[in-house]
C-alpha positions in Angstrom: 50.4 74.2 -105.6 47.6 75.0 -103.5 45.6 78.0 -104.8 45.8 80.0 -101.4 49.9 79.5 -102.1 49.3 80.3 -105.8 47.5 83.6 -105.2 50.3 84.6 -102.8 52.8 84.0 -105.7 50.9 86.5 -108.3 51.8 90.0 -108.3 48.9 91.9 -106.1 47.8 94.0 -109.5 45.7 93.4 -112.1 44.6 94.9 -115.7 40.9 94.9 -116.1 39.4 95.7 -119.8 35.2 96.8 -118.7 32.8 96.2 -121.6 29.6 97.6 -121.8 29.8 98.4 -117.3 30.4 94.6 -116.8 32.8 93.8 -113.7 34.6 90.7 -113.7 32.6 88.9 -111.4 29.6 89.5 -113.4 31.2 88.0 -116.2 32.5 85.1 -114.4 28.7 84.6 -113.2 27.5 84.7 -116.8 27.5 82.0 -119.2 30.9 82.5 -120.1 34.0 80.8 -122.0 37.3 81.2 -120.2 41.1 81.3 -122.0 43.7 81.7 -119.9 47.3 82.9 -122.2 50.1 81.9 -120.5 53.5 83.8 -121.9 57.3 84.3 -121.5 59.7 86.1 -123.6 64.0 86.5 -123.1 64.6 83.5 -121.4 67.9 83.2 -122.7 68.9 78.9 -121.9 68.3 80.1 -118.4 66.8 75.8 -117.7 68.4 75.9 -113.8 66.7 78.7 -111.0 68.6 81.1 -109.8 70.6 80.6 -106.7 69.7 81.6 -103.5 72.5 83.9 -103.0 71.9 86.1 -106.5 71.6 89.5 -105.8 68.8 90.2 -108.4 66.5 87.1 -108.3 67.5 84.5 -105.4 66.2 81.4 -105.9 64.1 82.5 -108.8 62.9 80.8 -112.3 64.2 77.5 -113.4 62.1 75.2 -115.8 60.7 72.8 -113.6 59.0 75.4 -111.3 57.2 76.9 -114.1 56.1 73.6 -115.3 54.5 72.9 -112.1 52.8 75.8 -112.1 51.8 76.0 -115.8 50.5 72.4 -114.8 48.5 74.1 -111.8 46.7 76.7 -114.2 45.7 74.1 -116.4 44.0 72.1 -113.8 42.6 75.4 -113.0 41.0 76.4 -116.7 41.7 73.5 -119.2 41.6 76.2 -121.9 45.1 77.5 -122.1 48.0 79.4 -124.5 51.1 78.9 -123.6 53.5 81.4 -126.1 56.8 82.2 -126.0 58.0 86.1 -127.6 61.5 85.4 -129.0 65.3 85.1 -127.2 65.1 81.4 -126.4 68.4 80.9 -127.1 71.8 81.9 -126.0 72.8 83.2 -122.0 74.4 80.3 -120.3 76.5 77.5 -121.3 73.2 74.7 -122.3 73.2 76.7 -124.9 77.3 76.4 -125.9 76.7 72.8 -125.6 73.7 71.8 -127.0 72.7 74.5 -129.3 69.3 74.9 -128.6 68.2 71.0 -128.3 67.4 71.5 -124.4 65.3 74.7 -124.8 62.9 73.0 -127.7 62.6 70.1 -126.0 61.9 71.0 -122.5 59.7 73.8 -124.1 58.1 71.0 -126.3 57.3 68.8 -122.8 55.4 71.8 -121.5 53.4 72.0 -124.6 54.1 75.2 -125.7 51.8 76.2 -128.8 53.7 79.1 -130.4 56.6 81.1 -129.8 58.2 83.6 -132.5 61.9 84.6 -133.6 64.3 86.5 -131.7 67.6 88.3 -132.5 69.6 85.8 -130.5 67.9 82.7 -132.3 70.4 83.4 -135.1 73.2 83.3 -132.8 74.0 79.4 -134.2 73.7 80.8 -137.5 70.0 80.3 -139.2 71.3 76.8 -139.9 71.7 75.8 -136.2 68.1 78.1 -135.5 66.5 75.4 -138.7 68.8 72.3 -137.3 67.3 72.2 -133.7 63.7 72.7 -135.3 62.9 69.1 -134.9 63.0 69.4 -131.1 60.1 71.9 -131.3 56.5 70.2 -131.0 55.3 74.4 -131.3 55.3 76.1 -134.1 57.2 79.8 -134.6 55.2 82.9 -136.5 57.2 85.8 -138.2 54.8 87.6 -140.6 57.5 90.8 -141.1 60.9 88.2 -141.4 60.7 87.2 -144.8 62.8 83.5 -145.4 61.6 82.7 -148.7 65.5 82.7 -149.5 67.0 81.1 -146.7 66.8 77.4 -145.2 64.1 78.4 -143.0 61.6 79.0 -145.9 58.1 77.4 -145.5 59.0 76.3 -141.5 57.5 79.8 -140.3 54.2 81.0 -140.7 52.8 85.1 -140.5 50.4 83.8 -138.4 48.3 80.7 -136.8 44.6 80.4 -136.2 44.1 78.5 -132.8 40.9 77.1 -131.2 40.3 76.6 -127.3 36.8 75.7 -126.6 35.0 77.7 -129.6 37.2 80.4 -129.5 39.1 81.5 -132.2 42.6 83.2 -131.8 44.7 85.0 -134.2 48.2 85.1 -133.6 50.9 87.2 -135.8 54.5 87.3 -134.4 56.9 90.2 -135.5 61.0 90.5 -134.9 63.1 93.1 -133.8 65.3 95.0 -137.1 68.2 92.9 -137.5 70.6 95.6 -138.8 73.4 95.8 -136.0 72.0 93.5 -133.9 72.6 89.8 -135.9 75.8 89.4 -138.8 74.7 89.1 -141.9 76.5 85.7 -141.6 74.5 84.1 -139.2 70.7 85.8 -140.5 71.7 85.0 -144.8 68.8 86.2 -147.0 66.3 87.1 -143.8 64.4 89.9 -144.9 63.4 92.1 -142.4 60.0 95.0 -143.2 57.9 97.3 -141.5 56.5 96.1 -138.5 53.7 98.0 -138.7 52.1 98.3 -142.2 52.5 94.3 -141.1 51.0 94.6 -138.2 48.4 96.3 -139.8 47.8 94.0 -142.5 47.5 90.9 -140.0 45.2 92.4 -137.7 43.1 92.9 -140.7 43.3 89.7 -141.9 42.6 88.0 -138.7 39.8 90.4 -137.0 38.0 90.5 -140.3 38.4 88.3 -143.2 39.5 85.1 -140.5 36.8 86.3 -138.0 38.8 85.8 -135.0 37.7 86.8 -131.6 40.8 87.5 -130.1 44.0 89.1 -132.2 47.4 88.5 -130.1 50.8 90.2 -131.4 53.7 88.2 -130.4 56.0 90.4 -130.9 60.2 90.6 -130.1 60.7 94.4 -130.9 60.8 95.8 -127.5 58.4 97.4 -125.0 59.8 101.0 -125.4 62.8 102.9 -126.1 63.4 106.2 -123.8 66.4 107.4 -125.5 64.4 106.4 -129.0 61.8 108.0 -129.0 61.0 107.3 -132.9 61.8 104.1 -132.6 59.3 101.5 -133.6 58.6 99.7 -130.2 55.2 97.6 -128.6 53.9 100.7 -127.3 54.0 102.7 -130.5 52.7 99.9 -132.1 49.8 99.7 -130.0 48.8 103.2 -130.8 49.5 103.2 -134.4 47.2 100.2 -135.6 43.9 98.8 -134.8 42.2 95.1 -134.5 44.9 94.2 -132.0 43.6 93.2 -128.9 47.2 91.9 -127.2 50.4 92.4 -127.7 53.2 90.2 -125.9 56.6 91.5 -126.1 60.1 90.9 -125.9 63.9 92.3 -126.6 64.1 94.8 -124.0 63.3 92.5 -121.0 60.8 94.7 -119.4 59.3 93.4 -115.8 55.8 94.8 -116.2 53.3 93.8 -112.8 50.1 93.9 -115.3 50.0 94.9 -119.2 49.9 98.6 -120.1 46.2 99.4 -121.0 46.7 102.3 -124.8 44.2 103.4 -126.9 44.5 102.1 -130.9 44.0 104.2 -133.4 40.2 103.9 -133.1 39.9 104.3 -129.6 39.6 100.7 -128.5 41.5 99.4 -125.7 44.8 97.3 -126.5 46.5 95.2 -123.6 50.9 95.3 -123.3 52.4 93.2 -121.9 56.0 91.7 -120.9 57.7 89.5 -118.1 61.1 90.2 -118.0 63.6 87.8 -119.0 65.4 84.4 -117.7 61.9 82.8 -116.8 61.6 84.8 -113.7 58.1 85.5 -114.4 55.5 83.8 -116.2 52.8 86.1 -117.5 48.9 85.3 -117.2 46.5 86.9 -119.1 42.7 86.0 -119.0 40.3 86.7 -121.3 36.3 86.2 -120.3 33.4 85.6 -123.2 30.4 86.2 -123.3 27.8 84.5 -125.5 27.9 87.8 -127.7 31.8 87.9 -127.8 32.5 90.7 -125.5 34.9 90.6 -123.7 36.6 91.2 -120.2 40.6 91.1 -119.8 42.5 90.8 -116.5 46.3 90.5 -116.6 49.1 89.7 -113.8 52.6 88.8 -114.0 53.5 85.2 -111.4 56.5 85.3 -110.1 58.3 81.4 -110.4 59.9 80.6 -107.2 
């Protein structure tokens, strides 16, 4: 894809974190390092676009367009995160049939790096989540599921340390309360706690005692709840901890153009951000260093079509 073609694919908006009176362009004229976080969330089995007749999204998503254009960004910046926030499973019939195989190993050939655990994971049962494992090249973070007792114990991690070209990013993943949502038959011993005295906890961890320069929450609790207002949800989250610099989200399948921008509890700007659901969107964030480790953030959502 040609970069003129590219550009006309993006969503005309973008998120833009200033540090210290510094425009983009100055930090992209700087000697700077340059990671580019790729992300979807809710894809739900969708492998095959949509077709050109649906009313919603004609001719949108499909697999192999946003591996081409995953491809395309990493020409671009060789220095990318591709994550994945949860609901990779269940919502048309590749899942019935394979269970699960297909989305791991299509995931796996477009070298995702981490993706965490969704409600609708369990819907094989936590045995058919741990049985399709082995078609996963990524790795899956949950720091507030606890599996000690179940089948999946020691095959997720809280969080994972990752390093692109001298930058170190922490990454925590969280899940949605499984109460009413997944049988007790299909989630077993799966302990679910407090999202955010986790949250909290990690950030803390991985800003301070891990040193990390970027802190990402990938997170499948849901952007916001309007008839919920007290409901624990990305956007509360945001507000209610600091040391998080992003949060991706899931569950609620919210098309944002470019992340919400909120202010943590010490004032510092945290980035939001979700693309929907059934690939339709692949989000793009980019984060700009500077010698120092300040920072610049600019976020977009591309549409895949």
């Amino acid at each position: 894809m040609k970069r003129r073609d590219f550009i006309q694919n993006t969503a005309l908006t973008s998120a833009l974190l200033g540090v210290s009176g510094l425009s983009l362009s100055s930090f992209k004229a700087a000697n700077t390092k340059h990671l580019t976080i790729l992300h979807t969330n809710d894809v739900h089995s969708y492998i095959d676009p949509f077709p050109p007749n649906h009313p919603k999204n004609p001719g949108m998503g499909g697999v192999a367009r946003r591996a081409a254009l995953i491809e395309t960004i990493r020409k671009e910046n060789p220095n990318v995160l591709l994550l994945d926030a949860g609901d990779i499973f269940q919502g048309t019939p590749y899942f019935n049939y394979y269970g699960g195989e297909l989305e791991f190993k299509l995931m796996s050939m477009m070298k995702y790096d981490l993706a965490t655990i969704g409600n609708h994971d369990f819907d094989n049962g936590i045995e058919g989540l741990y049985k399709q494992l082995p078609n996963a090249t990524f790795e899956f973070v949950s720091a507030n599921y606890d599996f000690k007792n179940t089948i999946m114990n020691g095959h997720v991690q809280p969080y994972k340390i990752l390093n692109k070209d001298g930058i170190k990013v922490g990454v925590f993943g969280l899940g949605v309360g499984l109460d009413g949502l997944v049988d007790k038959r299909n989630s077993k011993e799966t302990v679910y706690n407090d999202p955010v005295g986790v949250s909290q906890d990690m950030a803390r961890i991985l800003k301070h005692e891990k040193q990390c320069d970027l802190v990402i929450c990938l997170s499948h609790i849901g952007y916001k709840y309007k008839d919920e207002p007290d409901k624990i949800c990305d956007t509360k989250l945001a507000t209610s901890t600091k040391d998080i610099d992003l949060i991706i989200g899931g569950h609620t399948h919210t098309f944002l153009d470019k992340p919400t921008i909120l202010k943590n509890a010490d004032g510092q700007d945290v980035l939001v951000n979700q693309v929907g659901c059934y690939g339709v969107n692949l989000g793009r964030i980019d984060v700009y260093f500077e010698n120092d480790k300040t920072k610049i953030t600019s976020g977009r959502s591309i549409i895949v079509s």
